[in-house]
LOTIVO-456157 format. One record per atom (N, C-alpha, C, CB): residue in three letters; x, y, z. Coordinates in steps of 0.001 Angstrom, whole numbers, plus 500000, padded with zeros to 6 digits. Glycine has a CB too. Example, Ala and Ser with C-alpha at 12.3 -4.5 7.8 and 13.67 -1.06 7.14 Angstrom:
<guvexs>
ALA513190494310507800 ALA512300495500507800 ALA513200496700507800 ALA511308495527509046 SER512850497750507080 SER513670498940507140 SER512900500030507870 SER514084499402505725 
</guvexs>
This chain:
<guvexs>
UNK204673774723421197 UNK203812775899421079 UNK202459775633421749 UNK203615776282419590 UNK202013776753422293 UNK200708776331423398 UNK199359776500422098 UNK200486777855425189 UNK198514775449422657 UNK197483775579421552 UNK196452776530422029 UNK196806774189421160 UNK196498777529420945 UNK195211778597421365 UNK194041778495420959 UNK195341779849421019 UNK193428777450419680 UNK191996777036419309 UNK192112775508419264 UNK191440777690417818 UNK191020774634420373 UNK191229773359420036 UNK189949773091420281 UNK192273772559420695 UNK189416771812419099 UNK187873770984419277 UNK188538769674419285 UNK186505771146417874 UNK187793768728419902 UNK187643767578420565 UNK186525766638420046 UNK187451767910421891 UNK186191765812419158 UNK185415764504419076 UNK183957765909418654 UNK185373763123421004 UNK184418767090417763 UNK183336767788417406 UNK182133767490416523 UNK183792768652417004 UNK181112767515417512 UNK179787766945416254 UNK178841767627416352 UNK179078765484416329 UNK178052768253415419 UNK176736769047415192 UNK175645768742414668 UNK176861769921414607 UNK174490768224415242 UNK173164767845414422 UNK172279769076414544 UNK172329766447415037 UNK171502769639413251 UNK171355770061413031 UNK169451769208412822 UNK172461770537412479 UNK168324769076413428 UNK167287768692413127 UNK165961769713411740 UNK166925768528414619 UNK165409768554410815 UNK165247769528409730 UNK163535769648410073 UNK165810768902407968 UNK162696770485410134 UNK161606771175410506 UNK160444770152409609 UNK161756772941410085 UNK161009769091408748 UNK159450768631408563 UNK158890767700409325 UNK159172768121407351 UNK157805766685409134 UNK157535765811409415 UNK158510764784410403 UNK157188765555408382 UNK159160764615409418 UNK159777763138410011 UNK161262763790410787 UNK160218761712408417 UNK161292764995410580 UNK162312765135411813 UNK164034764326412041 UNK161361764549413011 UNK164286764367410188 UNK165731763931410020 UNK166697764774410711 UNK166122763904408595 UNK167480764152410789 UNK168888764599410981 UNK170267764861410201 UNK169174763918411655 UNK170893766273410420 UNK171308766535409163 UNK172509766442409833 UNK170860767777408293 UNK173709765810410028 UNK175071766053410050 UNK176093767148409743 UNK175350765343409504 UNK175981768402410033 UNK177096769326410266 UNK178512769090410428 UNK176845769891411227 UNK179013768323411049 UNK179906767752411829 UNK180526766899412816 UNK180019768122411977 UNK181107766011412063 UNK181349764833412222 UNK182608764572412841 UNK181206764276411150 UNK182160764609414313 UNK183641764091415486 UNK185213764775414519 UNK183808761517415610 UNK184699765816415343 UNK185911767514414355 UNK187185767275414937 UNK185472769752414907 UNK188423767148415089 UNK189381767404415679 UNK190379768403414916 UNK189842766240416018 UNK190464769462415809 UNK191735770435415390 UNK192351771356417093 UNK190934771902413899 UNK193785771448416072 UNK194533771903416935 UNK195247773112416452 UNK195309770937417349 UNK194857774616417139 UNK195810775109416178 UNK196780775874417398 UNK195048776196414826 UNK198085776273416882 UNK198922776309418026 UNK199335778241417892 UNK200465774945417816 UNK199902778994418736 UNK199679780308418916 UNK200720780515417731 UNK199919780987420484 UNK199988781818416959 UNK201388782473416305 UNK201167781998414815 UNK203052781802417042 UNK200130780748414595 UNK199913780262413056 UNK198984780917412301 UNK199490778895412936 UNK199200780778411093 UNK197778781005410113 UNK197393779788409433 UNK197964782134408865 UNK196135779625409829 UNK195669778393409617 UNK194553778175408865 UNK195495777877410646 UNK194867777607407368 UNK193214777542406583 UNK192338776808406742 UNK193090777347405379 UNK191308777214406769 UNK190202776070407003 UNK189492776307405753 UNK189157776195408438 UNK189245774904405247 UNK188926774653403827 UNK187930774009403592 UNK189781774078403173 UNK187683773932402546 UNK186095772791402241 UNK185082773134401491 UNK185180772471403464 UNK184393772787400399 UNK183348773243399703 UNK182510773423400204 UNK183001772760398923 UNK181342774198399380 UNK180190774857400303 UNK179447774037401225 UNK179142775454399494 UNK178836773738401894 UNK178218773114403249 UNK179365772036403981 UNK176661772173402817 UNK180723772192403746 UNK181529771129404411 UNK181514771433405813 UNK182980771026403897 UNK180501771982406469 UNK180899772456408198 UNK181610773956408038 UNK182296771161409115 UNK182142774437407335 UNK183294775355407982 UNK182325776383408810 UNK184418776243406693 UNK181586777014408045 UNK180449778018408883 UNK180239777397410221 UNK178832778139408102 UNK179773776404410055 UNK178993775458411319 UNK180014775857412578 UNK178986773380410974 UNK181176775554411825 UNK182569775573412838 UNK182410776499413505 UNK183986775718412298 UNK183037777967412325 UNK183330778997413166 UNK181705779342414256 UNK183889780378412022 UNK180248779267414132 UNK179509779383415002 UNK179309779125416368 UNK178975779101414633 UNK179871777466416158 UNK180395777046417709 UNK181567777794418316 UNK180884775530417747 UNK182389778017417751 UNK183611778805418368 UNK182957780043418895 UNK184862779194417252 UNK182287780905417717 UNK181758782311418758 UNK180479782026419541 UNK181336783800417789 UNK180303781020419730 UNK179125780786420567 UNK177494780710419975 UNK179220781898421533 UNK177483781085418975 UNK175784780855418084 UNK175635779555418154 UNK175583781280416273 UNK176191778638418050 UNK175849777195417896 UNK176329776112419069 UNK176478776771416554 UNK175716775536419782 UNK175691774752421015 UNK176581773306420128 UNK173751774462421767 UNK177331772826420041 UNK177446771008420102 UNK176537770344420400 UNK178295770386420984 UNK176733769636419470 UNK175969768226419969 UNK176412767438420629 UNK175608767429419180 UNK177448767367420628 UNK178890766189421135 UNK180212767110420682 UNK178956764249419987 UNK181159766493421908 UNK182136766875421779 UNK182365768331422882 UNK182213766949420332 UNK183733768736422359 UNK183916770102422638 UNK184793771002421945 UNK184243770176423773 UNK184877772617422244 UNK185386773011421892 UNK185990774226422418 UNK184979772859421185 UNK187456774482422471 UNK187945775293423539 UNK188845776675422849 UNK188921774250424551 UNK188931777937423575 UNK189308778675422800 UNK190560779297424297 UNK187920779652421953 UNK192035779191423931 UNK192407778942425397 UNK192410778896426681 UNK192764779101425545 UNK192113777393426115 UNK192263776298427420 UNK190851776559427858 UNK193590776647428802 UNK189625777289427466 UNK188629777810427835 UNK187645777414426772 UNK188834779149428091 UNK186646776525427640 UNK185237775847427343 UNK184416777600426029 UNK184059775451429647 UNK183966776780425211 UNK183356778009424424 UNK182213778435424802 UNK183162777817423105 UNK181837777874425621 UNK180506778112426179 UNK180764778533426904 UNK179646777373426466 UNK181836779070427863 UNK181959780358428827 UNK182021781638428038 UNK183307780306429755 UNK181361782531428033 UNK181511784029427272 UNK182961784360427282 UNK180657785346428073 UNK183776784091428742 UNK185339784910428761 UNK185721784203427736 UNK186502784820430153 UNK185621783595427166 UNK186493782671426208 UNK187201783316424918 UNK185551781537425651 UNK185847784030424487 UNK186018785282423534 UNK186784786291423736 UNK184994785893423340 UNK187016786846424926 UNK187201788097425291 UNK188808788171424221 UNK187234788309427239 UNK189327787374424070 UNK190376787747423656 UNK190719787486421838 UNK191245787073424639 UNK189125787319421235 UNK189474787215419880 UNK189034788682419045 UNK188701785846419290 UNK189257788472417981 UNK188292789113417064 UNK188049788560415429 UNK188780790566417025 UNK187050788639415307 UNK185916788076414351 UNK185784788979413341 UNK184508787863414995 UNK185843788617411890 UNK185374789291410764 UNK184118788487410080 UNK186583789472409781 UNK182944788298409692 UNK182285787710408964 UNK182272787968407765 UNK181398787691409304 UNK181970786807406725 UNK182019786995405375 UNK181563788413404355 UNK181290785947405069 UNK180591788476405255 UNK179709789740404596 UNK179452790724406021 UNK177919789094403768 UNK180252792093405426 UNK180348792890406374 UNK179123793544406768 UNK181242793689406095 UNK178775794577407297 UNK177726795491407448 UNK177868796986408264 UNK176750794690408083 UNK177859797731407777 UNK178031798759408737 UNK177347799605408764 UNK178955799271408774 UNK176917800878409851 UNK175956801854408796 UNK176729802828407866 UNK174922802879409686 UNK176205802570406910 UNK177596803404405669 UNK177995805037405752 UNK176949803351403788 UNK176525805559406952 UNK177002806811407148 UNK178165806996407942 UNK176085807510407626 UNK178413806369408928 UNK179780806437409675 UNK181187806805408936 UNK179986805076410261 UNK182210807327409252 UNK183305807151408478 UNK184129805743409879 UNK184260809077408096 UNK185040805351409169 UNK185680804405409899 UNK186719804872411160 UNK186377803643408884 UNK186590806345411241 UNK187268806714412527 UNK186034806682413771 UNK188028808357412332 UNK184568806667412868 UNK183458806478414063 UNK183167805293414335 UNK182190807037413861 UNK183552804295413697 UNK183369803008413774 UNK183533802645414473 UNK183683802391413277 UNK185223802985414602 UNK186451802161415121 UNK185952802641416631 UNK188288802664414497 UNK185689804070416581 UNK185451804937418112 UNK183964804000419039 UNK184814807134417598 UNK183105803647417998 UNK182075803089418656 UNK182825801668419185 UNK180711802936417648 UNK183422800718418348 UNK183867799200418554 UNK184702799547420113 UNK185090798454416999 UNK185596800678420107 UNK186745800965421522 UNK185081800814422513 UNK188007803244421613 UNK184199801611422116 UNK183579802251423610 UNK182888800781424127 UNK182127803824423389 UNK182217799795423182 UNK182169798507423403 UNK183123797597424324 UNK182201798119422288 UNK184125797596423865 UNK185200796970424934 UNK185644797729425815 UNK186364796481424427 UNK185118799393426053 UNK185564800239427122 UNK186899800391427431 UNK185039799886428179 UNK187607800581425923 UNK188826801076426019 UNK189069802404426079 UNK189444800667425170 UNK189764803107426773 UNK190091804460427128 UNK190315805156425924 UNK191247804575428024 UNK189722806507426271 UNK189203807402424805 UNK191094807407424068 UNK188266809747425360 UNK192115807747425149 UNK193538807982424752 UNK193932806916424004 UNK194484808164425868 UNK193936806046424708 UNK194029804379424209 UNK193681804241423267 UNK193394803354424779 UNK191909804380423053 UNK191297804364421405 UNK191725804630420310 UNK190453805011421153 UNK192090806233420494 UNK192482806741419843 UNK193899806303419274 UNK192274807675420301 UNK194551806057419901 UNK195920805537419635 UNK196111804208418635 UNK196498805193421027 UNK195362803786418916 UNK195001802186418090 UNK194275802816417212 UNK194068800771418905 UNK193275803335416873 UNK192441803682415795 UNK194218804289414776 UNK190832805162416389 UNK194503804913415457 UNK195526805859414661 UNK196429804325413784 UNK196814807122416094 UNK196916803461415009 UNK197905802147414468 UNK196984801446413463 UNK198417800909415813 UNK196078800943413638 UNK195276799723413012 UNK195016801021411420 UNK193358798978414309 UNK194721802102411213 UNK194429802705409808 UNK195570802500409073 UNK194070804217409773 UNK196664802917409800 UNK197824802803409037 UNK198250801200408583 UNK198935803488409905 UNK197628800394409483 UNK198233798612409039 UNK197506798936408076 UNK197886796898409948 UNK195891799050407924 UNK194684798571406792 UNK194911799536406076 UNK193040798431407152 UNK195921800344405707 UNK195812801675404528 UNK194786802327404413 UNK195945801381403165 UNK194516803078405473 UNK193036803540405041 UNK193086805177405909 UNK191522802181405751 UNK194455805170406396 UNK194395806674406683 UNK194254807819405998 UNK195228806956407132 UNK194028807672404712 UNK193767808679403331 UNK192347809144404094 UNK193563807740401371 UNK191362807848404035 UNK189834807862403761 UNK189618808109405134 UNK189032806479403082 UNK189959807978406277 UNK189765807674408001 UNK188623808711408215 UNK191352808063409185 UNK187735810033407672 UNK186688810944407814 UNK185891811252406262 UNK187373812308408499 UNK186016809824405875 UNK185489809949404488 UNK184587808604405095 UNK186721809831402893 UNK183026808799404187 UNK181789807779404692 UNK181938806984403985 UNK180353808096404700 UNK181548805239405068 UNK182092803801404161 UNK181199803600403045 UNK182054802267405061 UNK180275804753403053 UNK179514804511401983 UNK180314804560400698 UNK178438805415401978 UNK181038805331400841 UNK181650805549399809 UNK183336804858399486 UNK181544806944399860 UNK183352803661400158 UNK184674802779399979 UNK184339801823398929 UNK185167801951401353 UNK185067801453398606 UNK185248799952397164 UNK184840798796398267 UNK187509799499396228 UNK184292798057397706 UNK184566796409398658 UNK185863796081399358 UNK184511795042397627 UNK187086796394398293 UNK188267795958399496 UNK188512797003400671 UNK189837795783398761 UNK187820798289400518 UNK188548799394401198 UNK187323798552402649 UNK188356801576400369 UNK186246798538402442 UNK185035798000403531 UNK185725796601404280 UNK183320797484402540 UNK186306796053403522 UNK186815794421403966 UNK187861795210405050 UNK187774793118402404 UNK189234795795404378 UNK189814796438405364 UNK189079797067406423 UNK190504797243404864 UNK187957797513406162 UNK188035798211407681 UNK187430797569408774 UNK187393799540407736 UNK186837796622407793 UNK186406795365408693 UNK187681794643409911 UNK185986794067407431 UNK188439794484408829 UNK189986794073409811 UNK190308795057410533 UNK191427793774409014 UNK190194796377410484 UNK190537797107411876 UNK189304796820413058 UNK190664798913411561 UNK188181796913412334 UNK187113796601413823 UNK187608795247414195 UNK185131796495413534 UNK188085794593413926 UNK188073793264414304 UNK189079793059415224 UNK188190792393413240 UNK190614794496415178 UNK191753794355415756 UNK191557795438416862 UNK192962794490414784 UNK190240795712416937 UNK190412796670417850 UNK190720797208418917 UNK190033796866417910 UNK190330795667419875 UNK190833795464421436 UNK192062794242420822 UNK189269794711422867 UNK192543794599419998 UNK194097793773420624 UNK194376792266421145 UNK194532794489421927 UNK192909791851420391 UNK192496789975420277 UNK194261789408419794 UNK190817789449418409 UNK194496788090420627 UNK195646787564420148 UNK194787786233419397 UNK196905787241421437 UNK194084785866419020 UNK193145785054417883 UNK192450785551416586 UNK192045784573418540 UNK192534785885415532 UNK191620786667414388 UNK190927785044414203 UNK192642787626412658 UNK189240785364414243 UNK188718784235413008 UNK187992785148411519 UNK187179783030413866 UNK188413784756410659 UNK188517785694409333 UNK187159784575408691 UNK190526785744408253 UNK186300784632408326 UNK185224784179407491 UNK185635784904405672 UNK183557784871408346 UNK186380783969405186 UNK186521784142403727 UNK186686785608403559 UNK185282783574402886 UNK187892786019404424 UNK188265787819404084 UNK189047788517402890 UNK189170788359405204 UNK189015787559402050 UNK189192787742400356 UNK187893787747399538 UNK190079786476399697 UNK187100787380399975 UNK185892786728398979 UNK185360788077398474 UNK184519785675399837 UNK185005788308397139 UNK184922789220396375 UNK185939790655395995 UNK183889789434396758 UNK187015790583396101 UNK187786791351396265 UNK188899791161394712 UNK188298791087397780 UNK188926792354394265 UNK189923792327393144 UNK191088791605393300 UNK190333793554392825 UNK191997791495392593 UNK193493790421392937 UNK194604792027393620 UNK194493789315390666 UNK193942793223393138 UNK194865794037394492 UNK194590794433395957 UNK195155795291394126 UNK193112793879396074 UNK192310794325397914 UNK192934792826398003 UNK189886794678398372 UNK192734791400397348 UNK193523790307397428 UNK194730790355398307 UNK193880790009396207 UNK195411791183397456 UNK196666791526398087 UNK196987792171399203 UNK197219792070397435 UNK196306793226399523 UNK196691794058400692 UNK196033793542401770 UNK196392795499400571 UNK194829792386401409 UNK194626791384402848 UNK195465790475403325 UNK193573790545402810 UNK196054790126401991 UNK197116789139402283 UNK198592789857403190 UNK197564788499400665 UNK199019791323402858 UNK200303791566403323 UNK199705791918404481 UNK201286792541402612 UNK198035792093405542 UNK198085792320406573 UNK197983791272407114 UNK197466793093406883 UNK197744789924406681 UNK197749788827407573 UNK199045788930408036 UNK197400787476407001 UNK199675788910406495 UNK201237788589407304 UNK202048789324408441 UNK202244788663406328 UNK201395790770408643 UNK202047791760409263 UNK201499790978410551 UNK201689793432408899 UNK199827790390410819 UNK199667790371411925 UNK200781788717412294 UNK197912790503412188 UNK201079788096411683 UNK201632786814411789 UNK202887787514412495 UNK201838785858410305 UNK203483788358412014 UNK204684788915412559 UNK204619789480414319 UNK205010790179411500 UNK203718790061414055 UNK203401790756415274 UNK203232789920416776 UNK202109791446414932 UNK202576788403415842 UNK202766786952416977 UNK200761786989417032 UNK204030787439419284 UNK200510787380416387 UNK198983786872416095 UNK198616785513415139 UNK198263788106415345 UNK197340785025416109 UNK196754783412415706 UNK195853784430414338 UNK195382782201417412 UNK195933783327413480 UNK194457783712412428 UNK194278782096411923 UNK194820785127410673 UNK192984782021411979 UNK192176781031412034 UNK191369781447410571 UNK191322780958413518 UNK191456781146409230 UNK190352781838408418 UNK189862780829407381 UNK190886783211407672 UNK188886780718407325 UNK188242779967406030 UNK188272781239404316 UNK186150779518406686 UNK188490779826403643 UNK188520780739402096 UNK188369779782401023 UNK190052781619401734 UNK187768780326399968 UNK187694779441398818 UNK189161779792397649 UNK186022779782398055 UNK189900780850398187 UNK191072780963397425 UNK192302780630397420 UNK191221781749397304 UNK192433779554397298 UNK193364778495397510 UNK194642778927397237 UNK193087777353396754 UNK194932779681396418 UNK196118780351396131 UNK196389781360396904 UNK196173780765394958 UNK195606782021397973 UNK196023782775398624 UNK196499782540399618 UNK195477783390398722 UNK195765781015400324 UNK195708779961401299 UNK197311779351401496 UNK194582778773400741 UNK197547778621399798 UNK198864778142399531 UNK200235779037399909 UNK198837777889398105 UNK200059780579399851 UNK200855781753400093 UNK200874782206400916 UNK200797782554399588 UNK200239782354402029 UNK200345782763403622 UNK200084782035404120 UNK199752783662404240 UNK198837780686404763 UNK199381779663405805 UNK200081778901406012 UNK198972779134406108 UNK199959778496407327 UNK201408777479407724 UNK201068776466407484 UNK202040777325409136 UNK199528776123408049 UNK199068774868408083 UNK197815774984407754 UNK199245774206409228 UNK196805773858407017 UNK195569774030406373 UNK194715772844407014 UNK195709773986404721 UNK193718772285406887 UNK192509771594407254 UNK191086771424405969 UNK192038772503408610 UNK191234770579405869 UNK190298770287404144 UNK189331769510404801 UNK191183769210402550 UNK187674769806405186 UNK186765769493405242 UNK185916769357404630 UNK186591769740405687 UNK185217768007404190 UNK184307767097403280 UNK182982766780403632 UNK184861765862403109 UNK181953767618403777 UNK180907766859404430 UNK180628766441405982 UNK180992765813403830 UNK181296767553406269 UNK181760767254407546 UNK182345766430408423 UNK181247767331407918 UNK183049766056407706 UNK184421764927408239 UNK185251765692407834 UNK184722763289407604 UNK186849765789408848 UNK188135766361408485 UNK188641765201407446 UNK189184766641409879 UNK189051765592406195 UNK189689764720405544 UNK191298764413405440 UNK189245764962404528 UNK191889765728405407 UNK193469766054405827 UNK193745767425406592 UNK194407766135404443 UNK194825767220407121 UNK195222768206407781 UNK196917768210407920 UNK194452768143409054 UNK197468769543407662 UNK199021769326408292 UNK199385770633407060 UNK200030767248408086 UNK201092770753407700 UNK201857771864406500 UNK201254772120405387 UNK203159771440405917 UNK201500773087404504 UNK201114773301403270 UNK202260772597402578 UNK200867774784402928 UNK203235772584402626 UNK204623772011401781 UNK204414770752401973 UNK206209772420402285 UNK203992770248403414 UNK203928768990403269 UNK202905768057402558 UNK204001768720404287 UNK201795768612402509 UNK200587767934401458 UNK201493768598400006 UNK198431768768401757 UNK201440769406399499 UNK201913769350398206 UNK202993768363398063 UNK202338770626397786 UNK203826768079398980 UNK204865767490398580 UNK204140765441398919 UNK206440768299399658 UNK203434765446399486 UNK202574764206399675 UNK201979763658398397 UNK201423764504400627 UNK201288764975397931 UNK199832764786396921 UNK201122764717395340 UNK198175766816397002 UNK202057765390395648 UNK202658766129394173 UNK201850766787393404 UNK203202765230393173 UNK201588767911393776 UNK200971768960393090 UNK200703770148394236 UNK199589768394392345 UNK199835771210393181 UNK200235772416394529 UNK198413772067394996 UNK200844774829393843 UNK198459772909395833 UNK197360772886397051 UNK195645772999396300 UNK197733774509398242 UNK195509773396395277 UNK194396773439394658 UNK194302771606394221 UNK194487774703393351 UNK194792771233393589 UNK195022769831393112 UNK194944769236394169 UNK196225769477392413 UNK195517769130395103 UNK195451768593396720 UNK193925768589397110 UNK196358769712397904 UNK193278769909397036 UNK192038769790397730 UNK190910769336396589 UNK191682771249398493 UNK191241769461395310 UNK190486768580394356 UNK190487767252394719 UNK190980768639393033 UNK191974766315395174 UNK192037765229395037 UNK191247764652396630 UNK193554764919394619 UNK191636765280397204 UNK190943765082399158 UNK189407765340398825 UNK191635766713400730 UNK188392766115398291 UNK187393766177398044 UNK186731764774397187 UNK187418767374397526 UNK187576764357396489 UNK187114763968395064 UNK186698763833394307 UNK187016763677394721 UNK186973764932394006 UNK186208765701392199 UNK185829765287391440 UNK186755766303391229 UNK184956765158390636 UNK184802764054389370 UNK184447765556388581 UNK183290762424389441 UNK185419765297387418 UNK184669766963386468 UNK183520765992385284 UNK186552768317385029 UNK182739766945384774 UNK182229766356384134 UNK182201765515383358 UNK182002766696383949 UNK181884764872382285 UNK182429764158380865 UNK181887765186379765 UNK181722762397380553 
</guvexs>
């Protein structure tokens, strides 16, 4: 399988604004490979790099060392992007819009043809369930209905890469769900998703393969069946034990 996101000997210093001008470690000589067609978690407690990550990939954040390529293509060339799409953790939109103006503004951005637009606006509502609401204002959606429509702006030009920034995070266990049955639809379809999450059980249930980052060192990486079946236990226990947890006394 051809690899469509790969970093190389990835490292990020990050310099801290006082005096003495420490150095803060982001990321520590990163290696990943992810290959076309997977869903792939990227894991790790709060400051383990993952943010850091996805920044270098869309270009906000330069390397320090290393590299990082988005196929076969240096990230620091702009074309590199042309063929993903990006959700961030915390959406934003202007809430007066309804999501058929959204979607219409995101097409005129990539200068996709009004017919065209339209046509995809029509496909992508029906993946994200949201053709009920499609001239109703996002002001007025739930958090999961906003997350969804986040995933249609994100599918808009027809990216064969999704990077998903924790696209469960705050979401009931049924918007949970209906993010989860569109990953899978896009997995079907022969789409990469690349996503960080703190919900391990959702992680354990749709990816193929995961990545557990510590402080910015990769600590494990590979199958989901195969670390559970390594660690003996399921994937939460796994990334307790790869972290190493100490619970209180």
């Amino acid at each position: 399988m051809s690899s469509i996101l790969r970093t190389e000997d990835l490292r990020v210093e990050y310099r801290s604004r006082d005096l003495k001008q420490t150095v803060n470690l982001a990321l520590k000589g990163l290696n990943l490979n992810v290959s076309a067609g997977e869903v792939f978690g990227f894991l790790g407690p709060n400051g383990a790099g993952k943010t850091t990550t996805m920044n270098v990939l869309l270009g906000y954040v330069k390397p320090t060392e290393g590299t990082a390529h988005l196929f076969d293509v240096d990230v620091r060339e702009p074309i590199a992007r042309q063929r993903i799409g990006y959700l961030p953790e915390l959406t934003y939109y202007y809430k007066f819009l309804t999501v058929e103006e959204l979607l219409r503004f995101y097409a005129s951005l990539f200068e996709i043809p009004k017919l065209e637009a339209e046509s995809r606006i029509d496909r992508l509502l029906k993946l994200v369930e949201l053709e009920h609401a499609r001239r109703q204002p996002i002001r007025t959606y739930s958090k999961g209905m906003q997350q969804r429509a986040g995933l249609a702006q994100a599918l808009i030009n027809n990216p064969d890469l999704l990077l998903l920034d924790e696209p469960t995070s705050g979401l009931d266990p049924l918007g949970r769900m209906k993010v989860r049955e569109i990953i899978r639809r896009l997995k079907e379809e022969g789409k990469t998703v690349f996503f960080s999450s703190h919900e391990l059980g959702e992680v354990e249930t749709i990816c193929d393969r995961v990545a557990i980052l510590h402080q910015g060192e990769l600590k494990v990486e590979g199958r989901v069946d195969d670390l559970m079946a390594r660690y003996h236990c399921n994937l939460e226990q796994v990334f307790l034990k790869v972290v190493e947890y100490q619970p209180q006394p």
